[in-house]
Phi, psi and omega in degrees: 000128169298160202230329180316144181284110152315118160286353188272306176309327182270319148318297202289315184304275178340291142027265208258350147288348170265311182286289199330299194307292167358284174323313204284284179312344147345286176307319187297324172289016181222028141264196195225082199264098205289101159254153151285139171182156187293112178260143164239114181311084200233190186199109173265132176251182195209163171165243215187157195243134195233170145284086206291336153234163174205186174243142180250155182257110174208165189332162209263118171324306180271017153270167212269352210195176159283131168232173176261150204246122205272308186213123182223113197341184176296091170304137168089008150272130165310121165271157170241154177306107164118008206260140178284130194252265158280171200180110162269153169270135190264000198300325183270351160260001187264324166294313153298027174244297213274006159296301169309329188277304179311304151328281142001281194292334192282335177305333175295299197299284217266026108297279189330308169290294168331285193296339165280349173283293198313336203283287331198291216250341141311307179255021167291289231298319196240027126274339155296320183313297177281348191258345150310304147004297173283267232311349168320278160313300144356300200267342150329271184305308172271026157300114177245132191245018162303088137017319176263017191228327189218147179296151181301330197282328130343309174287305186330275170334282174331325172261355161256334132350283254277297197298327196280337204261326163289300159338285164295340173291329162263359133289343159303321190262351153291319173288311168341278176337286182321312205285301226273340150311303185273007189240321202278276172008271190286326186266347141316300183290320184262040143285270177324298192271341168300292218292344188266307180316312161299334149322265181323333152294324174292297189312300205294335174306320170309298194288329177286325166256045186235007223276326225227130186253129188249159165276145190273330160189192180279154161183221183226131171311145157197125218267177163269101221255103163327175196293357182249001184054011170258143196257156201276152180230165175283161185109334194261141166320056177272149178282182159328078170108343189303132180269151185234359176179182212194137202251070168325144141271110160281000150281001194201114186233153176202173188261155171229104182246171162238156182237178136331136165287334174285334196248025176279038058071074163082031198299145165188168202284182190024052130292171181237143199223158220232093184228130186277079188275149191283014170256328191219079225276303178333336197222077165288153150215200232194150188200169193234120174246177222245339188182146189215120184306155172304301213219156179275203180201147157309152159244358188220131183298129206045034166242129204277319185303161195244186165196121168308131197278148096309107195238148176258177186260147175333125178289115156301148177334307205259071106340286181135334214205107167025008195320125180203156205292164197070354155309132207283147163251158149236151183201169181240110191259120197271082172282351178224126179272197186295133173199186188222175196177155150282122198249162191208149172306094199315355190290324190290327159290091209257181181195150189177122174066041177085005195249151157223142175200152157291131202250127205231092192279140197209104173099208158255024180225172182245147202246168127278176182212126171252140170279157162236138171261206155154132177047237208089202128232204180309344198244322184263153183210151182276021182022102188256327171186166192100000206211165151198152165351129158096345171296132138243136194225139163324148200246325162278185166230116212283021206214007175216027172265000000 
């Protein structure tokens, strides 16, 4: 036997103790070592810096329909009191109003054209009227009922002319009555549709010299972004009232933020939130909040995710740094403040059948160990029993090794 060193063996030896090591540090990064140390719950949202008052800017009220917005100043320019902000387009009132005129005039041409039919057949009826009248009279007066001068059948006729001629003077004065009902009737309706039509001009004047939305006093613009987070541009519908902007107090400011519905994790008023505006990242300052919607909501169109609104209470003065509404935020909400306990990486945490439980090493082998958790945060979970100091536990889930 040779005493001499394989150098391939010693290649080899080297190997596999650099994979061991490997192996080893490997293992290590997929563990846990359980210490107690100190945590803060916290929860991040984003949003946008508001006005706790404003004046709001919205479509001109008294039209009847939607119009479309033509024109809408700069968001975030100073405005002066009387200075025009916006300005719809009237081209379709303007066209229905001469729709309207038309309409009109033609309703002036039919009372007119009536009222000469009517004047017209008015006065056949009481030129009929008069010439029964004579023959009426006529017909009295030269009645001869003597016997010895006209025959009876003769007189008969006569006295029945007479009764037909009473007879007809009072359906003559019936047919008065009727015409002068029915001539009042119809030039009523069209009286009524000229007055609707005069309506509707008077309205569209109104809504036309409502076309240009003036500011009510100074400030600084700012558009109004809808339930979809888009703010209105020309070209676009807007309804009756609707807002579309708005003059804030900028003395008095406050955040609207939003969080996940998964990481809305214990929101309640007077937390305390940590708020970045993305203009000025270096000079964070702190706000408290004031009020958390019941439910969440989308905030952006065709995004399935929801989110809970967060609103703070008014930002004090002594910020440090320039503040004005529509600054974009990131903020942090402090739902639980600091304490300590043993955390462990929620990654760590597994569940079956309503159980949570941890893979625990004992030995060379991995056990499970079932747990109680409570509270944490996005990264971290508190450990409450099952666990003590100094445990190492997996990171993976050793039952899929």
């Amino acid at each position: 036997m040779s005493n001499k060193f394989n150098p391939f063996i010693g290649i080899f030896a080297l190997a596999l103790l650099g994979g061991c090591a490997e192996q080893a540090q490997q293992h290590d990064a997929l563990t846990y070592t359980l210490k107690k140390q100190e945590f803060v719950t916290t929860v991040p949202a984003h949003g946008e810096l508001i006005a706790a008052n404003e004046t709001v800017i919205t479509t001109p009220m008294n039209s009847r329909g939607p119009q479309t917005l033509e024109w809408l100043k700069e968001e975030y320019s100073v405005v002066k009191k009387g200075e025009v902000i916006a300005r719809f387009d009237g081209t379709f009132m303007e066209r229905e109003r001469r729709t309207s005129e038309n309409k009109q005039a033609i309703s002036a041409e039919d009372i007119d054209q009536k009222q000469v039919q009517l004047e017209q057949q008015q006065g056949q009826l009481l030129y009929d009227m008069d010439l029964l009248s004579e023959e009426r009279k006529f017909a009295k007066e030269f009645s001869i009922d003597d016997i010895r001068i006209r025959s009876k059948l003769e007189i008969l006729e006569s006295m029945q002319n007479v009764e037909f001629l009473d007879a007809k003077s009072v359906y003559f004065s019936w047919q008065k009555g009727q015409f002068a009902d029915s001539a009042g009737g119809e030039l009523d309706l069209l009286n009524m549709q000229r007055k609707e039509h005069s309506d509707k001009i008077a309205r569209l004047d109104a809504n036309l010299s409502s076309l240009e939305v003036i500011a009510p006093h100074d400030g600084l613009l700012t558009h109004q972004a809808n339930w979809r987070g888009e703010k209105p541009k020309p070209g676009e519908t807007l309804w009756p009232g609707q807002k579309i902007a708005a003059l804030p107090d900028t003395s008095s400011l406050q955040v609207k933020l939003f969080v996940s519905e998964r990481e809305a994790l214990e929101l309640a008023p007077e937390q305390q939130v940590l708020v970045t505006t993305l203009a000025y990242p270096e000079q964070p300052f702190t706000a408290q909040v004031a009020s958390v919607s019941p439910m969440p909501k989308s905030i952006e169109r065709g995004d399935p995710r929801k989110y809970f609104e967060v609103l703070t209470d008014v930002i004090a003065s002594n910020t440090g740094v320039t503040l004005q509404p529509g600054l974009k935020v990131k903020a942090l909400i402090t739902t639980k403040p600091e304490q300590t306990g043993l955390m462990v990486p929620r990654q760590a945490i597994f569940a079956e059948q309503q159980k949570q439980f941890v893979f625990v090493q004992d030995s060379n082998q991995w056990r499970r160990q079932e747990v109680s958790v409570s509270g944490g945060n996005l990264s971290l979970v508190e450990i409450k029993s099952g666990l003590t100091a100094g445990d190492i536990i997996s990171l993976v889930n050793r039952d899929a090794s």
